[in-house]
C-alpha positions as CSV (number, residue, x, y, z in Angstrom):
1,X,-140.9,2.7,130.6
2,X,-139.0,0.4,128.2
3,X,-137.9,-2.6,127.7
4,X,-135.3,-4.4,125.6
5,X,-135.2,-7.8,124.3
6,X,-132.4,-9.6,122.6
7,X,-133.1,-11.7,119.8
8,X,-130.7,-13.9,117.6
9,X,-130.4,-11.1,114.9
10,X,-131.4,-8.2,116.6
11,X,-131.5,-6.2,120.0
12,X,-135.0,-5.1,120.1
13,X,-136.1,-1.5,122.6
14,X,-139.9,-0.9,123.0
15,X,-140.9,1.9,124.0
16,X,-143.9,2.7,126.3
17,X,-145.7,6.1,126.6
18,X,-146.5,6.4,130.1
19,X,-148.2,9.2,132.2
20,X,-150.7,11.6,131.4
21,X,-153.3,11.8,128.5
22,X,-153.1,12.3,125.5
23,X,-150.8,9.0,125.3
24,X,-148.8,7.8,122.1
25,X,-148.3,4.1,120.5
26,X,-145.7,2.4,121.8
27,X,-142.8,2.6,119.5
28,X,-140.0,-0.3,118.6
29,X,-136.2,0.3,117.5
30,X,-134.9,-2.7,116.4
31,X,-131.0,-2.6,116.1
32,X,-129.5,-4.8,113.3
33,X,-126.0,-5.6,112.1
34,X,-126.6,-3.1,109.0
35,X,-129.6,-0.5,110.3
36,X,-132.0,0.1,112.9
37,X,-135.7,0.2,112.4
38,X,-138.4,2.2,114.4
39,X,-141.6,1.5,114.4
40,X,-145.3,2.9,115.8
41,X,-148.7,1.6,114.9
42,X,-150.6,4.7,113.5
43,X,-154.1,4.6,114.5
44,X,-155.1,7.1,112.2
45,X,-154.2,4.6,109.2
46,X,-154.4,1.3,110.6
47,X,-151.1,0.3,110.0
48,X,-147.3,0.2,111.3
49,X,-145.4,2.8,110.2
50,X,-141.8,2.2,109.8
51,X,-138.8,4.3,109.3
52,X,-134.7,2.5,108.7
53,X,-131.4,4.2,109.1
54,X,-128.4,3.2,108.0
55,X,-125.6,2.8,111.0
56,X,-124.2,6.0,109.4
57,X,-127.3,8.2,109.8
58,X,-128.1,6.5,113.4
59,X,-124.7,7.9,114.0
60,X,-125.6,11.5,112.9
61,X,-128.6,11.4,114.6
62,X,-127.0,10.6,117.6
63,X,-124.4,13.5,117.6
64,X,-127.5,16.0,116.0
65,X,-129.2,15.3,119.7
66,X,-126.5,17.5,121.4
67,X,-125.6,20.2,118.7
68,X,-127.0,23.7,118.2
69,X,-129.1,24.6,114.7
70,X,-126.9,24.4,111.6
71,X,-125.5,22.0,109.3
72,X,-122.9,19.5,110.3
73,X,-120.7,16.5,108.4
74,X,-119.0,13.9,110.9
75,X,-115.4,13.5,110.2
76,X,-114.0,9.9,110.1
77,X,-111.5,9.6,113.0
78,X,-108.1,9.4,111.8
């Protein structure tokens, strides 16, 4: 399950980890003009950890998802 939320700055996706046991945090990907943010709290810690990409690497990570193993560089479209 998730849900999305649009804020004045940001569009904000959380996460829910539904289904069977062992079950994970929920996690949060904020989307801003300049990066997107992810977020889980870590129970382990006691604290939010929180991760940021640039547009550019959400990009990459985005064509990585449907590539075999090896080492890519996007090429600006002409």
């Amino acid at each position: 399950m998730f849900t999305i939320e649009h804020d004045f700055d940001a569009t904000v996706v959380t996460l829910v980890d539904e289904g069977e046991t062992p079950l994970n945090e929920d996690v949060t990907v904020t989307a801003f003009a300049e990066c997107v943010t992810v977020e889980q709290w870590d129970p382990r810690t006691d604290r939010v950890e929180k991760v940021t990409l640039s547009l550019a690497q959400l990009q990459d990570l985005a064509a990585a998802l449907d590539l075999p193993e090896g080492v890519y560089r996007l090429r600006p479209e002409p």
